[in-house]
N, C-alpha and C positions, 0 to 999 in steps of 0.2 A: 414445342418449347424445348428449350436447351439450358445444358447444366449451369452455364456461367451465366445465364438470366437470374438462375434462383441467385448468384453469387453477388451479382450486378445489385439487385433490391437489397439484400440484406446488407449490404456493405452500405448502401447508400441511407440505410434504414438506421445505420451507426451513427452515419455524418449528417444526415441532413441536405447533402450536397453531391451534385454530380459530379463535378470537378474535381473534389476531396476525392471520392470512391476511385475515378480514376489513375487520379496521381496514388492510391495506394496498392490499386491491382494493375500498373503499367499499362495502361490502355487510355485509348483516346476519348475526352467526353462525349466526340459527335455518335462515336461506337456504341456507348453505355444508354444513352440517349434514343438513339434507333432502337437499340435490342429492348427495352422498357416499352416503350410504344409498340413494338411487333407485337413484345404479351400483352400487354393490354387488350389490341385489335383480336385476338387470338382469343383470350378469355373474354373478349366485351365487358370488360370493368375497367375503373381507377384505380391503381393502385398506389399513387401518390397525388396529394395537392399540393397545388405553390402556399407559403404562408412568409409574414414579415421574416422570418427566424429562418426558412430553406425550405428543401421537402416535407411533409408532412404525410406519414402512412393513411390513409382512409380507412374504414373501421373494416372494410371486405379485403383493405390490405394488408393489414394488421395479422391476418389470419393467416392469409396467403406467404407471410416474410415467415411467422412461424413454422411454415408449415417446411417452408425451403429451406429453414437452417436443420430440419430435422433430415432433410433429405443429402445437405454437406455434410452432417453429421455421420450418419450412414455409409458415407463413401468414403469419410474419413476411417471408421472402424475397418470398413473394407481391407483398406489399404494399409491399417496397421495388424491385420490377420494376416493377409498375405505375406507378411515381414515374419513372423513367427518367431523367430528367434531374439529372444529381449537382448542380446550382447550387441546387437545390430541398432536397438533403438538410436535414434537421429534424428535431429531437427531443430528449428529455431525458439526459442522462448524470448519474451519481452516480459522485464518482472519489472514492476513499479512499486518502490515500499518507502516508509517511513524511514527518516534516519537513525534513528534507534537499530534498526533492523539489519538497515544497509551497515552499518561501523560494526556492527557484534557478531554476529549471527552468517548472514547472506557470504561475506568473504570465505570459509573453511567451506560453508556446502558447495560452493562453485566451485574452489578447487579441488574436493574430492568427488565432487560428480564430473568433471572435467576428464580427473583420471579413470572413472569407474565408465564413462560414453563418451569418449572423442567427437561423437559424430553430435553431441548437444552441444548447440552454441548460445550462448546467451548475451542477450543484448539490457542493461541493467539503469533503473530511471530514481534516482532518490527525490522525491516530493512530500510534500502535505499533504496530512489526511486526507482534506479536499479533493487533489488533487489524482492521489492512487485511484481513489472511486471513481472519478470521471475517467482516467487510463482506460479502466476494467469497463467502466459503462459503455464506452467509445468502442471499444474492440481496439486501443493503442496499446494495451497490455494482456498478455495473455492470464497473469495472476498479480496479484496486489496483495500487497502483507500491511495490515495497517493495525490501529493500538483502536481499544473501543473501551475508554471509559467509559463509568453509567451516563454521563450527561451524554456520552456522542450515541448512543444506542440507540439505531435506530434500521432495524428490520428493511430492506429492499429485496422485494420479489422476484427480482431482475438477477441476484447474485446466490450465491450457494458460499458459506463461511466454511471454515475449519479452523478452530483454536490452537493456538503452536505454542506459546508459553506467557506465562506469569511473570510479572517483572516489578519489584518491590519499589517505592520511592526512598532515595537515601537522601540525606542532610550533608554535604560536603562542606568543609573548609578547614581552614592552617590547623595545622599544630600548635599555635602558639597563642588562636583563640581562647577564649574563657571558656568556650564551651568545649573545651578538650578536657576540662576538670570534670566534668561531669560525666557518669556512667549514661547515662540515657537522655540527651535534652529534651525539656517540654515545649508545647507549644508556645508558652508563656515566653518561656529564653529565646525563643526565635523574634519575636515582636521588636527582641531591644535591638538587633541587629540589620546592618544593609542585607538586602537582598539582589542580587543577579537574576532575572528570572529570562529565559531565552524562549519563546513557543514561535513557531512558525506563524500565528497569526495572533489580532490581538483578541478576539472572540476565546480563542482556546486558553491564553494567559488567563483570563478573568475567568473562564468557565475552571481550571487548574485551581489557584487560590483560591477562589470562595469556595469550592469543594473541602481543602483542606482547612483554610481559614477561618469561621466565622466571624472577627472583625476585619474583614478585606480593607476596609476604607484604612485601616490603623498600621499596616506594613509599611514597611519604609524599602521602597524599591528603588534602588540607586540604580539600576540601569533594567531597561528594555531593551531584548535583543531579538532577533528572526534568526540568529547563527548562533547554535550551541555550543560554537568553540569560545563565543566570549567570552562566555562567564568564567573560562581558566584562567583567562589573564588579570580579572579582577579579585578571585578567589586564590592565585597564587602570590597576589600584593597583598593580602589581608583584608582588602576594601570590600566584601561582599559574601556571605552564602548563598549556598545554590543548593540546586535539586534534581538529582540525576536516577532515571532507572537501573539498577542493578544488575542489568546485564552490559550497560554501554561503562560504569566501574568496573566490571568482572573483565569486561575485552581492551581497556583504551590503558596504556602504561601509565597517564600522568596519574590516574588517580590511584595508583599503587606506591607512590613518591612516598619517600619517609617525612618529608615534613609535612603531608595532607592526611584529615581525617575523616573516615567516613560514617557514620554510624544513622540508626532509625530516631526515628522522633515520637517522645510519648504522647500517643494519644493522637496518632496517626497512625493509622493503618490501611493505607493506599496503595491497591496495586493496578498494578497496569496490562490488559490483556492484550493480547496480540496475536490477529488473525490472517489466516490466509483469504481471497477474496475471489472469485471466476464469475464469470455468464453462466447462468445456468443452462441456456438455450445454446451456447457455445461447446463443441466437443473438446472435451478433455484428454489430448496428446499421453502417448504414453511417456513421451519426457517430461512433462509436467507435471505427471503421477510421481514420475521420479528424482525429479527436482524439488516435490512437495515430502517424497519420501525422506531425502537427507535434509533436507532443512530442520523435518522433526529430530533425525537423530542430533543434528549438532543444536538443536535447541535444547534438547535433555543434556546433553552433557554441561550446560549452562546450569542448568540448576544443582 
């Protein structure tokens, strides 16, 4: 047996597909294809079934893909020992995160990790919750930063988290609203107003509102959006509030304009967590240590 066999299963154990595994480790499918079947005949077992949906691990394969990403894992330590000197650290990162993350946060630690390791390059994917998790499930992302309300909480044994910051809900809109007379708007005062509400799908809209809502049916939502930027152009005509995390106000200039106002809302108190995301079964790069390390700093200096 050979080392890019264990490489061969496990990539294909991501995708489901030969063809996939190929085009992502430069190699030919008749290649990846033979060398699977060599170990097979070699161990005298299945280590893949066909199924509607692609490859499918068998349950003696199952063991066997683990057993080979712990042996890449290995070789990968190796190789980051024999480097010894961390000013040398280098290598590629694929970071998949929410937009919240991407517009605040993620821009300052790429540029000071950039200056502090020339030799990390990053390759950067802003998506939906949904979608960071499948990145990271896939092996298309080496880390995933994503938000985890209570409703979205939900534990996968497959990922290893780390929490990076807290991020408040704020109430945006004009200056020249009614609710600029008031020191603290209630939930109540919001009812009488349009609403903007932008969420990347429509599950997470509804799961959002009725969290903070209890009369969901009773808001008056003058627009649905999937793009965050809308809501400024209806919220800087007057036509609409909106509801932004407090760190995408702290990073983004419009919402520091003197005619806009931002304040909490009584009888809300909603925050928003936001996590970092990896394979657990996947070895953790020493750039990725380090990429994870400035992101906390410049997440602290947000709050």
């Amino acid at each position: 047996m050979r080392i890019e066999q264990f490489l061969y299963i496990t990539e294909i154990a991501k995708t489901g597909s030969i063809a996939t595994a190929a085009e992502r480790l430069y190699v030919s499918s008749p290649g990846i294809s033979l060398a699977i079947s060599s170990l097979e005949e070699e161990l005298g077992i299945k280590i893949f079934e066909r199924s509607r949906t692609g490859l499918e691990p068998t349950e003696t394969g199952k063991n066997l893909i683990i057993k080979s990403q712990e042996i890449l894992n290995c070789i990968e330590e190796f190789k980051h020992e024999a480097k010894g000197d961390s000013s040398d650290i280098e290598g590629h990162l694929s970071i998949s995160a929410v937009p919240a993350i991407c517009r605040s946060i993620i821009p300052k630690t790429s540029a000071e990790l950039n200056a502090k390791f020339p030799g990390i390059t990053l390759q950067i994917k802003e998506s939906a919750f949904s979608q960071v998790r499948k990145d990271v499930l896939n092996g298309d992302a080496d880390i995933g930063i994503v938000f985890n309300l209570p409703f979205f909480h939900k534990e996968n044994q497959l990922l290893t988290s780390t929490h990076i910051i807290d991020s408040s809900i704020m109430l945006c809109f004009r200056k020249d609203s009614e609710l600029a007379n008031k020191d603290i708007p209630s939930v109540e005062d919001i009812y009488k107003h349009p609403i903007v509400a932008s969420y990347l799908c429509e599950k997470d809209r509804k799961n959002f509102l009725s969290q903070v809502f209890r009369e969901f049916n009773n808001l008056n939502i003058l627009v649905h959006s999937q793009n965050s930027e809308t809501k400024k152009y209806f919220i800087s005509q007057g036509l609409a509030i909106g509801f932004e995390p407090d760190i995408i106000i702290k990073a983004d200039p419009f919402y520091q304009r003197e005619d806009f106002v931002v304040k909490p809302v009584k009888g809300i108190d909603l925050k928003i967590s936001y996590y970092s995301i990896r394979l657990k079964s996947k070895f953790f790069s020493a750039a990725g240590k380090e990429f994870l390390k400035e992101l906390q700093v410049q997440a602290n200096n947000f709050k």
